[in-house]
C-alpha positions as CSV (number, residue, x, y, z in Angstrom):
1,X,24.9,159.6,62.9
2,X,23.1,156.3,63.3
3,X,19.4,157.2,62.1
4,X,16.0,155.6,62.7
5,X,12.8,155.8,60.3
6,X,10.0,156.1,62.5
7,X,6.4,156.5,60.6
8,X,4.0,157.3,63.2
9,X,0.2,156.4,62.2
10,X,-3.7,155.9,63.5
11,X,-6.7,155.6,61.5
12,X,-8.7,158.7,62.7
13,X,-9.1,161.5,60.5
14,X,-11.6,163.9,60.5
15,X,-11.7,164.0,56.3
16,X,-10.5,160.6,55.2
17,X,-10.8,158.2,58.2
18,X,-9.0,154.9,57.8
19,X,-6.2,156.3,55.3
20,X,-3.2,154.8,56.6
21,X,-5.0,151.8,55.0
22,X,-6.3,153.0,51.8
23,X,-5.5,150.8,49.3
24,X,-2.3,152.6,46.4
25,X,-0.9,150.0,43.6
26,X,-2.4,147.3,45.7
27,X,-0.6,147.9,49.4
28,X,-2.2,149.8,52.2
29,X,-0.8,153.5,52.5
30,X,0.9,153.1,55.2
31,X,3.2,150.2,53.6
32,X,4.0,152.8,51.0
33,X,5.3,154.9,53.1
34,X,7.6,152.4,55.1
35,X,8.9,151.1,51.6
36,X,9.6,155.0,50.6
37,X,11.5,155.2,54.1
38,X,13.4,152.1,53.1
39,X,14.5,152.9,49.7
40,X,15.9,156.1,51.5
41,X,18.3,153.7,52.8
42,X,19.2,155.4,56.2
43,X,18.6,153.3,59.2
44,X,15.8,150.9,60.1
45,X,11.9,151.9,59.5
46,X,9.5,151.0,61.9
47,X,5.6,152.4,62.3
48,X,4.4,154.1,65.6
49,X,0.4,152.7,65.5
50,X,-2.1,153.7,66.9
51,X,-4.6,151.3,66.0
52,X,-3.8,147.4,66.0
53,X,-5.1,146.8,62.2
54,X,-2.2,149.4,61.5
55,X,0.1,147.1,63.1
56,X,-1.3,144.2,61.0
57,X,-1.0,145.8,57.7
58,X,2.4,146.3,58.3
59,X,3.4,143.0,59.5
60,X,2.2,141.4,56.9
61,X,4.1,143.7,54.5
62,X,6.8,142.1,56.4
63,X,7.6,145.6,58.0
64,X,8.1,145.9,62.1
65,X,4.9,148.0,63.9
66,X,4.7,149.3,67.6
67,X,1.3,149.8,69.2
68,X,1.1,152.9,70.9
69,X,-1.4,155.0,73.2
70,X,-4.1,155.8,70.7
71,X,-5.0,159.0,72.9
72,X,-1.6,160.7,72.7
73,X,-1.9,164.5,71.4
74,X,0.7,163.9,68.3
75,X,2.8,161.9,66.1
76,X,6.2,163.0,67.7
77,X,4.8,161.6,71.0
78,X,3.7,158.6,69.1
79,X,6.8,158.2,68.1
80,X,8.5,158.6,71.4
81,X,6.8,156.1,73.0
82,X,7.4,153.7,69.9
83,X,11.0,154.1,70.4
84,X,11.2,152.9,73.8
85,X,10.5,149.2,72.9
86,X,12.2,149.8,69.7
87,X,15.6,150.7,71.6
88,X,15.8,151.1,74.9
89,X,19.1,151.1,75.4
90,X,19.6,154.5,72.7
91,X,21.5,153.2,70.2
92,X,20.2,154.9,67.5
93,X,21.1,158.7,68.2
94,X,18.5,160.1,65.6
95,X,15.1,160.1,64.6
96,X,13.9,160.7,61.4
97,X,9.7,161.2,62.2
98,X,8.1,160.7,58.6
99,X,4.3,161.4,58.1
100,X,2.0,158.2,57.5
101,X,-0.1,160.2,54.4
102,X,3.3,161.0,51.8
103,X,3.1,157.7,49.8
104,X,4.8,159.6,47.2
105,X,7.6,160.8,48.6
106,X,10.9,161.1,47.1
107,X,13.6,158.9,49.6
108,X,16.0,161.7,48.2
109,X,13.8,164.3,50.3
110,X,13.6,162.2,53.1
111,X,17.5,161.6,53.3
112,X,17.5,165.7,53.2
113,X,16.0,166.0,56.7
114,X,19.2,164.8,58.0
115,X,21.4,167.4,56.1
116,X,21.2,170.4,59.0
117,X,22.2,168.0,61.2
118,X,25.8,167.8,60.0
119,X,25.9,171.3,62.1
120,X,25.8,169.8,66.0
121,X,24.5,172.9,67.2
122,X,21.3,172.1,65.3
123,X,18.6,170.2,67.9
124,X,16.0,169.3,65.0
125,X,16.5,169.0,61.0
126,X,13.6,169.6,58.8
127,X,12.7,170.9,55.3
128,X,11.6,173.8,53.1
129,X,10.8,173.8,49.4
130,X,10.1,177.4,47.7
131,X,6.8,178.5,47.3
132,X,5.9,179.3,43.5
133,X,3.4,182.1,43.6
134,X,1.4,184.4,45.8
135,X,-1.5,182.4,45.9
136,X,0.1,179.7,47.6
137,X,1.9,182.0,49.7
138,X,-1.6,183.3,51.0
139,X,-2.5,179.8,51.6
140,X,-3.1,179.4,55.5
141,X,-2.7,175.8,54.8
142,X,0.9,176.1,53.5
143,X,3.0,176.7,56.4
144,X,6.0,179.4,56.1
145,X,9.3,179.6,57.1
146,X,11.6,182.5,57.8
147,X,14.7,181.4,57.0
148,X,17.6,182.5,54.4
149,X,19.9,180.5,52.6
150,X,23.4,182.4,52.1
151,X,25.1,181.7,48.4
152,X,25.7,178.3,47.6
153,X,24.4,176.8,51.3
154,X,21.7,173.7,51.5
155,X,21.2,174.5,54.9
156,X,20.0,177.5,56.8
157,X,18.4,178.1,60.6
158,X,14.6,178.2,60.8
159,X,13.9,181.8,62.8
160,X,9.7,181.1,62.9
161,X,7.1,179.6,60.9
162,X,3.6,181.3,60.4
163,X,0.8,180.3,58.6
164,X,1.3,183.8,57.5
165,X,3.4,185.1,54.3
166,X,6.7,185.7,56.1
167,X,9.5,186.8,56.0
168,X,8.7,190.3,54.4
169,X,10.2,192.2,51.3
170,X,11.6,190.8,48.1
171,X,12.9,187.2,47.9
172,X,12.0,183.9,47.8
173,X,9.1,182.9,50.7
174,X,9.8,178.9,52.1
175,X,6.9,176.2,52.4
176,X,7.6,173.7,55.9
177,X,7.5,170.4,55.0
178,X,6.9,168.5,58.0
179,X,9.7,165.5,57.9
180,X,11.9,166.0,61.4
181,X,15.0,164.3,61.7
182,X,15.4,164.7,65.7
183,X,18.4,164.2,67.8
184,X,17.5,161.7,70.5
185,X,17.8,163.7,73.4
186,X,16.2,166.8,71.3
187,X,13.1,164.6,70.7
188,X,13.2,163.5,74.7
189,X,13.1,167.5,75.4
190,X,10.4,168.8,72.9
191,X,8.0,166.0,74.1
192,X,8.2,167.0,77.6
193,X,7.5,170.4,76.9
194,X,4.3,171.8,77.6
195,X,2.3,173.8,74.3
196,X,3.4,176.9,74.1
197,X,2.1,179.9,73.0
198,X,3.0,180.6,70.2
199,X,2.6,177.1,68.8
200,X,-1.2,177.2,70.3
201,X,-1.4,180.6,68.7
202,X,-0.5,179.7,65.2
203,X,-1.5,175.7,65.8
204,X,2.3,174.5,65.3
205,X,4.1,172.6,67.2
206,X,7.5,173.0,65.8
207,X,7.4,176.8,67.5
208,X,7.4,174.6,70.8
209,X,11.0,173.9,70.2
210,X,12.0,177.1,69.2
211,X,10.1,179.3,72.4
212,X,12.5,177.0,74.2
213,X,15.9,177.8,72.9
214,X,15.6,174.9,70.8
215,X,17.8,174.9,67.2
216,X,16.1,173.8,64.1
217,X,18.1,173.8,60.8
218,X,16.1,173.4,57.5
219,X,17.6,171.8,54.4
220,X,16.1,172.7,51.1
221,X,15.0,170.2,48.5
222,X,13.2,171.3,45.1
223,X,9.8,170.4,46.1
224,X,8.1,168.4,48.8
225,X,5.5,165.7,48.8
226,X,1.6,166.0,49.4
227,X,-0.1,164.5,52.0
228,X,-3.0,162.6,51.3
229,X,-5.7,164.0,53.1
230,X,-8.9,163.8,50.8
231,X,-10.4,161.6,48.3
232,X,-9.1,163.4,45.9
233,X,-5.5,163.4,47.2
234,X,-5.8,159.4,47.4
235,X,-6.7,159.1,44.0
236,X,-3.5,161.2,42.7
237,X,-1.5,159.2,44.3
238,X,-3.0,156.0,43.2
239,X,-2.2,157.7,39.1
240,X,1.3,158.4,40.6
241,X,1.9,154.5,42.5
242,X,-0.3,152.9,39.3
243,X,1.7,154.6,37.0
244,X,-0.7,157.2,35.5
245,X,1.0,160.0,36.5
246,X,4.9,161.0,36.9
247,X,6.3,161.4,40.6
């Protein structure tokens, strides 16, 4: 495989607008997220923008920024678009899309995405951590997976996710975490598809690909990051990135 970080990013947000330029251990957000991607050490990192102070922020961190259509629907088209200028002639044959908001994230998690891929009947690689206890499993907000991991395996086939507690009976329950490592031409195909219904049903897009014969292999890691999404979020990550807190 020969991998590309792309972080895609824009300042809307409905409950902390501007965050891909909050201020964490004195670098905007989004920077700590491209160094993250680069201490993961897999390929090149660029940012998918959608805003042009993005593009600034991350220039001047010395990292590489693509403007893209502020009014597309998501950050996989974001970063579909971005690719095109960043290689348009294909020669990286993977895609790692990493979410903007996870300045904490482990580069051990986000070298994980690219596990399922190993397997080259797997279209998409993504990740699952286990859900520790039945309140989070009732959490809407925490997205589940029905997958199942046979003895010994990192790697196992997603079936669905559902914002629902799934899959039913005894056994451990999986929490998505939303890091795709895309084949190329897999990442072509899911942008061109139109929503499904499933994925309008349960408002995710990953059950797009999987209405559509798609493959999507999960790899599992101990526990995933959180996305800063409130004030509050941005202020544990600041303990975390200031030192305050253990990652």
């Amino acid at each position: 495989m020969n991998p590309i970080v792309v972080i895609p990013a824009r300042l809307a947000s409905s409950r902390l607008p501007g965050k891909p330029l909050a201020v964490i251990a004195g670098r905007p957000m989004i920077v700590q997220v491209m160094l993250r991607a680069l201490e993961a050490g897999i390929g090149p990192v660029a940012v998918a923008a959608g805003d042009a102070a993005i593009v600034a922020a991350v220039e001047a961190a010395g990292g590489r920024a693509v403007l893209t259509d502020p009014d597309l629907p998501s950050g996989s088209d974001r970063v579909q678009q971005a690719l095109a200028s960043l290689d348009p002639d294909g020669a990286f044959d993977v895609v790692v899309n990493l979410q903007g908001d996870v300045p904490t994230v482990d580069p051990a998690v986000v070298r994980a995405s690219l596990l399922p891929l190993a397997d080259p009947a797997i279209d998409i690689g993504t990740l699952v951590a286990p859900i520790a206890d039945a309140a989070e499993a009732a959490t809407a907000s925490f997205v589940k997976t029905a997958c199942a991991f046979a003895p010994g395996a990192a790697v196992a086939p997603a079936l669905y996710f559902s914002r629902a507690v799934i899959p039913w009976g005894d056994g451990p329950c999986w929490h998505h975490i939303g890091i795709y490592a895309y084949r190329r031409a897999a990442l072509a195909r899911f942008v061109a598809l139109p929503e499904s219904l499933l994925e309008r049903r349960e408002g995710l897009e990953q059950l797009r690909a999987l209405e559509a014969g798609m493959r999507i292999g999960c790899a599992r890691v101990a526990h995933g990051p959180f996305g800063v999404d409130t004030p509050a979020d941005l202020e544990r990550a600041r303990r975390i990135l200031g030192g305050g807190e253990s990652t």
